[in-house]
C-alpha positions in Angstrom: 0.0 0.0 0.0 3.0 2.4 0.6 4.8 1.9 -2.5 0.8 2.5 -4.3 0.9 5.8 -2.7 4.5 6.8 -3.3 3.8 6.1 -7.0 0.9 8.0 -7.3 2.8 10.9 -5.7 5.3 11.0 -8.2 3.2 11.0 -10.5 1.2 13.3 -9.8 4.4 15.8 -9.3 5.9 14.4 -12.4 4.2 16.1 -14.9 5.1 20.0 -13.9 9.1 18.7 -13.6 10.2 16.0 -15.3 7.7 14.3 -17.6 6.8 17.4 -20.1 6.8 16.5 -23.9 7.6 12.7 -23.0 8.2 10.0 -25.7 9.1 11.7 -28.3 12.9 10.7 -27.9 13.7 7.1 -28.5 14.9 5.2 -25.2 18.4 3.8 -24.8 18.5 0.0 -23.0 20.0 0.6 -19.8 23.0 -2.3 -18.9 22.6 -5.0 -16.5 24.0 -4.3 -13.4 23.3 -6.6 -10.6 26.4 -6.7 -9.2 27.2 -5.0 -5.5 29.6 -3.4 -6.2 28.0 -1.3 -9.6 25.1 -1.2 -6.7 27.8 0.5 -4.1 28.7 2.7 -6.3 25.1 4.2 -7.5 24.4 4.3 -4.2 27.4 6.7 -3.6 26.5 8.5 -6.9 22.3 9.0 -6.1 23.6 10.4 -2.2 25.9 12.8 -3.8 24.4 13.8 -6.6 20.3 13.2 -6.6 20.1 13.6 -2.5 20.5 17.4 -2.6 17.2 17.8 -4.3 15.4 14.6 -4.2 13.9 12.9 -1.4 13.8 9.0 -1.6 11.4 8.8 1.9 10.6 5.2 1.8 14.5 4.1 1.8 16.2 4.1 5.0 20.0 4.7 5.1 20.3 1.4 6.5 18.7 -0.8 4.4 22.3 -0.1 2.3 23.1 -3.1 4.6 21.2 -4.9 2.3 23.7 -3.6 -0.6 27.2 -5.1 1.7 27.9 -2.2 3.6 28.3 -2.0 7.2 26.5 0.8 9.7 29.9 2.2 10.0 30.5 2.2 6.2 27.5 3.7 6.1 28.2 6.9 8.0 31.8 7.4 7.2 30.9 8.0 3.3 27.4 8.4 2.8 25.4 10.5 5.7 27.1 14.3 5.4 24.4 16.4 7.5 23.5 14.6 11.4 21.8 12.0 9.7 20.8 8.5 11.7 21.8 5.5 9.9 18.2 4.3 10.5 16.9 7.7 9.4 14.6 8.2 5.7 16.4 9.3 2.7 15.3 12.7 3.0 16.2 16.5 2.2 16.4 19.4 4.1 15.1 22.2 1.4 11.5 23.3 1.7 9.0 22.4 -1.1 8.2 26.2 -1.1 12.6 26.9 -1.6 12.3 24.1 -4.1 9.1 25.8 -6.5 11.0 29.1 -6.0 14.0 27.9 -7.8 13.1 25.3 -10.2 9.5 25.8 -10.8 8.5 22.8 -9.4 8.9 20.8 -6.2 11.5 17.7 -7.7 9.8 14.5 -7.3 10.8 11.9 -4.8 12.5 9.0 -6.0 11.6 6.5 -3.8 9.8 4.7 -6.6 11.1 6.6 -10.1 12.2 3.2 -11.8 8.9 1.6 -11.0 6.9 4.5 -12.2 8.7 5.6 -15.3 7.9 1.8 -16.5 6.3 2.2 -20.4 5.1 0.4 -23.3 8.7 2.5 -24.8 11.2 1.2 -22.0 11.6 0.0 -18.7 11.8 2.8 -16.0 15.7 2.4 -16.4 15.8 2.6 -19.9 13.7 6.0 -19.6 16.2 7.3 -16.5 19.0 6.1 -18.3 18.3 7.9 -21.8 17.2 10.8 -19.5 20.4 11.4 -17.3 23.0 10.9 -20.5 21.0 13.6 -23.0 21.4 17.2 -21.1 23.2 19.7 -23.2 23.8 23.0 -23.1 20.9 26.1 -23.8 21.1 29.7 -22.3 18.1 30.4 -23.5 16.7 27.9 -20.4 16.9 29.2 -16.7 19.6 26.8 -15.1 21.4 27.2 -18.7 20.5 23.4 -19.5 17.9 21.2 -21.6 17.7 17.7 -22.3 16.4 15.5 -25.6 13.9 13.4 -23.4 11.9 16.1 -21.4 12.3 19.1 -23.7 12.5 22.4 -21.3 13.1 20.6 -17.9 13.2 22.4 -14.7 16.2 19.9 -13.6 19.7 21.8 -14.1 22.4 19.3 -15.5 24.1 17.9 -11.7 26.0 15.5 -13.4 28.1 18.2 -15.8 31.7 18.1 -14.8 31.9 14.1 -15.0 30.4 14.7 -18.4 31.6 18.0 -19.5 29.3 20.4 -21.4 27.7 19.7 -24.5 25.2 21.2 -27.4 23.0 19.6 -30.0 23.0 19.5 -33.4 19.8 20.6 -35.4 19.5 19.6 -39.4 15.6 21.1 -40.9 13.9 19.1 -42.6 10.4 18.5 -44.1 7.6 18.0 -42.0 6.4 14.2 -43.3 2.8 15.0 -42.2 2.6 18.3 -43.1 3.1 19.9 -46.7 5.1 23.1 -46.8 6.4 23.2 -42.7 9.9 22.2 -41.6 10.7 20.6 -38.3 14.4 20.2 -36.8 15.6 16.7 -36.1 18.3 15.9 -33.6 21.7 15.3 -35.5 23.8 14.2 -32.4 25.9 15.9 -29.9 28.6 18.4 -30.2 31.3 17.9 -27.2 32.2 22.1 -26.2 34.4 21.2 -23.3 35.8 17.5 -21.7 34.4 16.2 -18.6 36.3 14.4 -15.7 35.6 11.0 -17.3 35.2 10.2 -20.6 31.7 9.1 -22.2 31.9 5.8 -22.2 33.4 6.0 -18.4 29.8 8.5 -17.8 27.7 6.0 -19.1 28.8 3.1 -17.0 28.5 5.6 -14.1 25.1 6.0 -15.4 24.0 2.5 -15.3 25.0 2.1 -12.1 23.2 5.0 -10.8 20.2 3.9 -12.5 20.6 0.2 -11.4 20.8 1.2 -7.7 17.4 3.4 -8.1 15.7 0.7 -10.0 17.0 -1.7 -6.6 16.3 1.1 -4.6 12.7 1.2 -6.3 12.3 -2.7 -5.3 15.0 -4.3 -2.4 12.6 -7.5 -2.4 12.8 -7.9 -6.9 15.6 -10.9 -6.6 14.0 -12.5 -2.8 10.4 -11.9 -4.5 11.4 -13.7 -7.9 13.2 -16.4 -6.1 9.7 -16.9 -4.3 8.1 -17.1 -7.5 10.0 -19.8 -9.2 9.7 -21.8 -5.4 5.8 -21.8 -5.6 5.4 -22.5 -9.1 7.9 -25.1 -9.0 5.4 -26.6 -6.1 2.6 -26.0 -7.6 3.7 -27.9 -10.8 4.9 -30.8 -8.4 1.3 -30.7 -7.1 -0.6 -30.3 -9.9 1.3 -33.6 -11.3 0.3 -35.5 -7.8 -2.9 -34.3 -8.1 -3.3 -35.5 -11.8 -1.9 -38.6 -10.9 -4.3 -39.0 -8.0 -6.8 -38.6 -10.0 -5.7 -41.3 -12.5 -5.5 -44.1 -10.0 -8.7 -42.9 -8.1 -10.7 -43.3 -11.3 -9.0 -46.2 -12.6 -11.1 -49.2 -11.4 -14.3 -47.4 -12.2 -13.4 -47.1 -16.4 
């Protein structure tokens, strides 16, 4: 009932931050990463670069545990402001601080990968395409846009690991519309280098978004190990029951 809620709170705040002008940008497959340590390190990544903006209020700090880290681990590197370990991911700026200065209150991402889910992607394909196509535009107020949400309140966080980059246009004809000319996204043009380069980003990336889509679900692996336990019973029972069956009916044919 919690994670209903949560999901029908981000999307309800979705639409006025992130989701504007949606699916009109193909999806990228975001990699596998199931490993803990690509885990560890989006964990690292979504506290020091989504946590200054974002709440994630159904994830407590220590349910990292769960991830191989230990309570001490826990606060050396990844509570920076008199956080408990046991304590909700949660933020310190006001909703009313947050409107001021982006527009819109920035959604909580307890849930994001769960709710972003779409007949174009999975929720990581969509946060995957979404966090790797900001570029540069002054005409926008934090001086950034992006390819998937056209106009997005959400400034580029992640812009020094991936240095600062434009788009380029080409006009063409409109195919459903005689006589009007549309612009058509003709890749990227690097203006300066980052700290890593883009295939280094990307796997950063992936393992951001592979921690939020854990984050989004702790139970996914325990609950489809459950699954494949109860219909391997219910197969076994099914067959004793069939057989049952048989032998119970054999002397009356």
């Amino acid at each position: 009932m919690n994670y209903l809620k949560k999901i029908l709170a981000v999307l309800a705040l979705l639409p006025g931050c992130v989701l504007a002008n949606e699916g009109t940008f193909p999806l990228d497959r975001a990699p596998e990463r199931t490993d803990i340590a690509a885990l560890q390190n989006g964990a690292k990544l979504f506290v020091n670069y989504c946590l200054n903006c974002h709440s994630a209020s159904s994830m407590r700090y220590n349910r990292l545990r769960d991830l191989g880290l230990s309570q001490d681990q826990i606060k050396a590197n990844l509570l920076f402001s008199g956080e408990k370990v046991g304590d909700m991911m949660k933020i310190a700026m006001r909703p009313d601080d947050a409107k001021a200065w982006f527009g819109a209150v920035p959604p909580d991402l307890s849930v994001i990968a769960r709710a972003r889910a779409s007949s174009a992607g999975t929720g990581g394909d969509y946060l995957y395409t979404y966090l790797r196509t900001f570029y540069k535009d002054d005409t926008r107020p934090t001086g950034w846009n992006n390819l998937v949400v056209p106009n997005v309140a959400m400034p580029h966080v992640l812009w020094q690991m991936q240095g600062v980059r434009t788009v380029k246009m080409v006009e063409e004809a409109d195919p459903h519309e005689e006589g009007k000319k549309v612009h058509r996204f003709a890749g990227f043009e690097q203006v300066t280098k980052g700290s890593v380069s883009q295939p280094e980003f990307d796997a950063q990336i992936a393992d951001l978004v592979a921690y939020m889509e854990w984050m989004a679900e702790p139970t996914r692996d325990l609950r489809k190990r459950l699954g494949a336990i109860v219909v391997l019973f219910l197969s076994l029972f099914a067959f004793l029951a069939w057989r049952l069956n048989a032998s119970y009916w054999k002397d009356v044919k």
